[in-house]
C-alpha positions as CSV (number, residue, x, y, z in Angstrom):
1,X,31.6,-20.1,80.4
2,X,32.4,-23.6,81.7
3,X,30.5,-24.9,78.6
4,X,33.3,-23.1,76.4
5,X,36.6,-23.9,79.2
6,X,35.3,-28.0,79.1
7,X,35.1,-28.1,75.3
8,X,38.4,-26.5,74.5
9,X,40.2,-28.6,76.9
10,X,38.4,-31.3,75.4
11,X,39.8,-30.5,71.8
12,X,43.3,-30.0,73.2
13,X,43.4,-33.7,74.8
14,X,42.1,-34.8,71.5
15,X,44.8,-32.8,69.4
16,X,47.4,-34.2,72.1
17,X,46.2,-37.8,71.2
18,X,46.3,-37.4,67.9
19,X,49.7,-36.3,67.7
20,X,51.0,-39.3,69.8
21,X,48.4,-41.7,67.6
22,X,50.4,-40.4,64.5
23,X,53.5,-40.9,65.9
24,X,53.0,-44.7,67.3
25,X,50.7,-45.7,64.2
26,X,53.9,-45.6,62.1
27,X,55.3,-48.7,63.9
28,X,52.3,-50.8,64.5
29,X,49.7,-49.5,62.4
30,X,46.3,-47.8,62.7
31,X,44.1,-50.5,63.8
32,X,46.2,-51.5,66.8
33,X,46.6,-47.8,68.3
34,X,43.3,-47.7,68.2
35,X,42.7,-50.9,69.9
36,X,44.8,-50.1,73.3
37,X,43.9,-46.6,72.7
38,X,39.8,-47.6,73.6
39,X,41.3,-51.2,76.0
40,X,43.3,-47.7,77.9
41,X,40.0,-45.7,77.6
42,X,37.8,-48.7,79.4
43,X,40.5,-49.5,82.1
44,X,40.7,-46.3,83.1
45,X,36.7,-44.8,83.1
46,X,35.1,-48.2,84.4
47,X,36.6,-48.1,87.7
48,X,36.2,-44.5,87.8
49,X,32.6,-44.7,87.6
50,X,32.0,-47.6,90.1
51,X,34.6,-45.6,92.4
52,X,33.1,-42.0,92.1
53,X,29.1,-43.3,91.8
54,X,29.5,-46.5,93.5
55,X,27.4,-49.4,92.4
56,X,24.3,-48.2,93.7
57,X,22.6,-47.8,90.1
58,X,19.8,-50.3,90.2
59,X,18.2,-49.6,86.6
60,X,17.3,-46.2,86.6
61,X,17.3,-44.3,83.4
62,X,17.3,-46.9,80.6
63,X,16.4,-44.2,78.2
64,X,19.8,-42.4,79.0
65,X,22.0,-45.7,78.8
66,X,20.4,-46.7,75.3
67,X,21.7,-43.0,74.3
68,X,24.7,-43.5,75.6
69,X,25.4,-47.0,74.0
70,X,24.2,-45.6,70.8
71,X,27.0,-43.0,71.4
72,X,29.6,-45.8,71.4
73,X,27.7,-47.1,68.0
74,X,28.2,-44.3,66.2
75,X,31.8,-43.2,67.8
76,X,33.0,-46.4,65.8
77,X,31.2,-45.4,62.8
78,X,33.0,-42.1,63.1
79,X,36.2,-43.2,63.8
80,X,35.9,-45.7,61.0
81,X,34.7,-43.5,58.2
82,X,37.8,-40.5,59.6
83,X,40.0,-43.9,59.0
84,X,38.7,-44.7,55.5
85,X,39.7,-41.3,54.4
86,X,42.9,-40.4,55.7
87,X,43.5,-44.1,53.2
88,X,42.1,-43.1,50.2
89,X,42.3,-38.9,50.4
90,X,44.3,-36.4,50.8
91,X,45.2,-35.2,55.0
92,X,44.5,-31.4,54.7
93,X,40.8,-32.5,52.9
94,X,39.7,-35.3,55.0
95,X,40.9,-32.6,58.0
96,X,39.0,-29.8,57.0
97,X,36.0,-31.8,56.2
98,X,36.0,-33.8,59.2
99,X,35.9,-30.7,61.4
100,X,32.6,-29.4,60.3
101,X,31.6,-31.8,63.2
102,X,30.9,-28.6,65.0
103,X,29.2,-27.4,62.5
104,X,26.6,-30.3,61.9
105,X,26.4,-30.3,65.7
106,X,25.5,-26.7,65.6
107,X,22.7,-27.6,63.3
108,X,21.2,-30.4,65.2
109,X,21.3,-28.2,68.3
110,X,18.6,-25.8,66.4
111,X,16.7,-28.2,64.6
112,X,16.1,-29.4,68.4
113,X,14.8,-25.8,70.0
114,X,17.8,-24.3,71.3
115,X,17.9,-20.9,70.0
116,X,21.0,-18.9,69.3
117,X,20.9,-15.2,69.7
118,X,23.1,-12.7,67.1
119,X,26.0,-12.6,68.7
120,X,26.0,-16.3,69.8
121,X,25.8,-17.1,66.4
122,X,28.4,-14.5,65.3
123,X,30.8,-16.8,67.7
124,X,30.0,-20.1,66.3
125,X,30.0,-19.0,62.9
126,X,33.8,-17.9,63.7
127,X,34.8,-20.7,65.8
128,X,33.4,-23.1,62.6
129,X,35.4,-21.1,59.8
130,X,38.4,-21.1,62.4
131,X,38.3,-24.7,62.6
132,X,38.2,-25.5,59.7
133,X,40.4,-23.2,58.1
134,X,43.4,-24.1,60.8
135,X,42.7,-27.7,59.5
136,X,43.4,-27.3,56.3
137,X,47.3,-27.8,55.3
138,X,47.4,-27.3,51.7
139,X,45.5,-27.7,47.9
140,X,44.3,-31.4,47.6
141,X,45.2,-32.9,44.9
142,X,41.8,-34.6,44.1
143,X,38.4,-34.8,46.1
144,X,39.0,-38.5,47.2
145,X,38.2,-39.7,50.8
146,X,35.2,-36.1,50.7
147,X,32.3,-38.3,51.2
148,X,34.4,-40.3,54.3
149,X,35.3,-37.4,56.2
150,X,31.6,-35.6,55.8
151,X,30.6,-38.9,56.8
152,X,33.1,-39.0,60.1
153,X,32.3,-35.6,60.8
154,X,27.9,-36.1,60.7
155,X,28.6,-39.0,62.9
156,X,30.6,-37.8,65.5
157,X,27.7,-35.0,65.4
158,X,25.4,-37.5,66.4
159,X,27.7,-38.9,69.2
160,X,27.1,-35.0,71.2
161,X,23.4,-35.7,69.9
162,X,23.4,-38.6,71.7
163,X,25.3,-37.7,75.0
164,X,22.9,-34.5,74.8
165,X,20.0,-37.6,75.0
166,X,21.4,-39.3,77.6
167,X,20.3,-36.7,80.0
168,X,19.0,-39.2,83.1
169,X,22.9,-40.1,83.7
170,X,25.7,-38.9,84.9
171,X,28.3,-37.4,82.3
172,X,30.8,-39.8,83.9
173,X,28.1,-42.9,83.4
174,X,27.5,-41.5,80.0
175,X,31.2,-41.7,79.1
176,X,32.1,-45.3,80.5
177,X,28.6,-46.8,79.0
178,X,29.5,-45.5,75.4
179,X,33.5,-46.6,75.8
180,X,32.5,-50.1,76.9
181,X,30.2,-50.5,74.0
182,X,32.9,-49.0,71.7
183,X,35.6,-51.3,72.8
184,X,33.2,-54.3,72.9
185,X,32.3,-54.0,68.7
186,X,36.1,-53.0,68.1
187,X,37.6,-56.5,69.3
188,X,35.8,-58.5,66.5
189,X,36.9,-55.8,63.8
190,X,40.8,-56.8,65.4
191,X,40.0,-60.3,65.3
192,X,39.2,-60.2,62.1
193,X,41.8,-57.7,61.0
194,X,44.1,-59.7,62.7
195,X,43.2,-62.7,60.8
196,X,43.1,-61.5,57.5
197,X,46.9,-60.2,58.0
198,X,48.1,-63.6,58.8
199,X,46.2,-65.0,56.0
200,X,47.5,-62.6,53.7
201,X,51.3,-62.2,54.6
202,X,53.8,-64.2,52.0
203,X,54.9,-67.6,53.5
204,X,58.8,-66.9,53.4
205,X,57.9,-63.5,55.0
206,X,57.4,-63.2,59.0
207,X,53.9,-63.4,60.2
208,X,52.6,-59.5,61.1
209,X,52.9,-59.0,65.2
210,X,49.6,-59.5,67.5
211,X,48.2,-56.9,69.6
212,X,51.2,-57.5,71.7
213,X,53.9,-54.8,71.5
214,X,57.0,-53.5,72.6
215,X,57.0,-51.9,75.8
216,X,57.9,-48.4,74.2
217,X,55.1,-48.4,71.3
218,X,52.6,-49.9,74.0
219,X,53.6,-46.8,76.3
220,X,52.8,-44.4,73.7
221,X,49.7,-45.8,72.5
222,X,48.4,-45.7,76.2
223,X,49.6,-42.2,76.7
224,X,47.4,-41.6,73.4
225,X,44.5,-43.5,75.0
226,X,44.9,-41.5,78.4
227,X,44.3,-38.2,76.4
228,X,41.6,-39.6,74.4
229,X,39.5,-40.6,77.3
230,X,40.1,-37.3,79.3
231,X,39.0,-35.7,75.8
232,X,35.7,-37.6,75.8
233,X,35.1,-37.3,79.2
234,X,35.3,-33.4,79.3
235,X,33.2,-33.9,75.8
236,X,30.0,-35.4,78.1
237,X,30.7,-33.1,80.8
238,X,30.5,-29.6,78.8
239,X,27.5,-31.3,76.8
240,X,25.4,-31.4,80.1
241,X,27.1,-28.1,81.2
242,X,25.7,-25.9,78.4
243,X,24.3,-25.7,74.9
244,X,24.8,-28.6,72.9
245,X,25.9,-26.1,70.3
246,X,28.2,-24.3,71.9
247,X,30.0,-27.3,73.4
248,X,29.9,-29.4,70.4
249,X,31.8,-26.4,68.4
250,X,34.4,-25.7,71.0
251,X,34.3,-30.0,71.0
252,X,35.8,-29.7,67.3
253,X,38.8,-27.2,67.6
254,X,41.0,-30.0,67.8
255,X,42.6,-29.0,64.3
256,X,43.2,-25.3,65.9
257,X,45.1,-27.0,69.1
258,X,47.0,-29.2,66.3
259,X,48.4,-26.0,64.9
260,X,49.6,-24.5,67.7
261,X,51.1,-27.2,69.4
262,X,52.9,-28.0,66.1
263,X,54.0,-24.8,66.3
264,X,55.1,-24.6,70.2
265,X,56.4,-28.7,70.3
266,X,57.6,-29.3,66.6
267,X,58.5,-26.2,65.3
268,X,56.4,-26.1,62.4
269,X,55.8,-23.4,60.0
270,X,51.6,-23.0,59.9
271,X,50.1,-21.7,56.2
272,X,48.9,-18.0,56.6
273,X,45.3,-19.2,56.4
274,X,46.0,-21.8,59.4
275,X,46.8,-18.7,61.3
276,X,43.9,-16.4,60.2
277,X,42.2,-19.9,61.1
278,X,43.1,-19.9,64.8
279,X,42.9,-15.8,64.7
280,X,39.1,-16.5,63.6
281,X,39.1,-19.0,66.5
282,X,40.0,-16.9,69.5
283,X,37.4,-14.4,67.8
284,X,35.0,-16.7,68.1
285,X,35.6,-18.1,71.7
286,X,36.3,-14.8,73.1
287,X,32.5,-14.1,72.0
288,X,31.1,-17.0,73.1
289,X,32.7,-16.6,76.6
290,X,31.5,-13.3,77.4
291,X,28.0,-14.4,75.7
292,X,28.3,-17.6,78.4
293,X,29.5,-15.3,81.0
294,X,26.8,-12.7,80.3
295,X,23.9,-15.2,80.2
């Protein structure tokens, strides 16, 4: 059960994020969000870890921190592919095909032993269709940005493959090793972003801003990065609590959380299959947590 209660909490720090990421990248653009949104995520989980563990780690478990810095690898790589296709395809595709994260990690989970019973599989199943459906906010008008969001969504698979890996640590060690490494190969891609901007903006037009900004912007991007960082951190925690497939499924309900709190916050009318999406997700959860509270 605590598998299922840390993984939804996860997705619901991760829909939170995302709705405050939307709202900021309008001002100051993708690339910067997500630069204070991972600088917020390492000033807050570094000193965590040295004041909750202390700096008594003398080495131990190099397997787990080279699964863990892998982790921050391939978060990138996910968050870089999701990127790519929100550009070039349509939202409601690159959504719904970005959420079968839970999915793939369902699939990895039984290619690697676990073994799912009937009616653990009945939940998943549910919770996967739920998912997806609630992410899915209209008819695209083409297939463009597909291959991107399957992409995003096999890689942030691997990320819980990883985390599952990284077994000698701590799910606290395993979260600051793979956000240090993710912030350390996303200042070059700024640099260079940063660069290429300047370079490219029209001599009689003002040079694009920095990564400084102003104080209201820079307050919601770290409010973003504050939810972020509490999403991945409950991500590591209900990966050691429980089944890797159960936690990365209730990991990817972000898109269910996004509906309702559209609803409840913005007053947004959901499509009918958005709602028999998060119908199908409850299903699904309720199963799972009396399957988790059974077993």
């Amino acid at each position: 059960m605590l598998t299922v209660v840390l993984g939804l909490t996860s997705s619901l720090s991760y829909a939170l994020s995302d709705m405050v990421s939307q709202h900021v990248s309008r001002g100051i653009g993708v690339v910067r969000v997500v630069f204070w949104v991972l600088a917020t995520g390492v000033v807050l989980i570094v000193p965590a870890l040295f004041i909750v563990e202390g700096a008594g780690w003398h080495g131990e478990g190099w397997r787990g921190v080279g699964f863990a810095a892998l982790a921050g690898v391939l978060y990138i790589g996910a968050y870089s592919c999701l990127l790519a296709g929100f550009k070039r395809g349509d939202l409601s595709l690159v959504a719904a095909l970005s959420s079968s994260q839970g999915a793939f990690a369902a699939v990895f989970a039984v290619l690697g032993g676990e073994r799912l019973g009937l009616l653990m599989a009945v939940g998943l199943a549910l919770a996967i269709a739920g998912g997806v459906l609630a992410a899915v906010q209209g008819r695209a008008k083409s297939a463009a940005g597909a291959g991107w969001a399957l992409a995003s969504g096999l890689l942030f698979a691997l990320v819980m493959v990883a985390y599952d890996h990284a077994d000698e640590l701590t799910w606290l060690a395993t979260a600051a090793i793979s956000r240090a490494v993710s912030f350390a190969l996303f200042v070059p891609i700024v640099a260079v972003v940063l660069v290429w901007e300047r370079r490219a903006a029209a001599p009689a037009r003002r040079p694009p801003r920095g990564l400084l900004l102003p104080p209201r912007l820079l307050g919601f991007a770290v409010v973003a990065g504050v939810f972020e960082i509490v999403g991945l951190v409950l991500i590591a925690a209900s990966i050691v609590s429980g089944p890797l497939a159960v936690a990365g499924v209730m990991a990817s309900q972000f898109a269910t959380f996004a509906t309702v709190l559209g609803v409840v916050l913005l007053g947004e009318r959901p499509r009918w299959w958005q709602l028999v999406g998060v119908a199908l997700t409850i299903a699904g959860v309720s199963i799972l947590g009396v399957f988790s509270a059974s077993g």
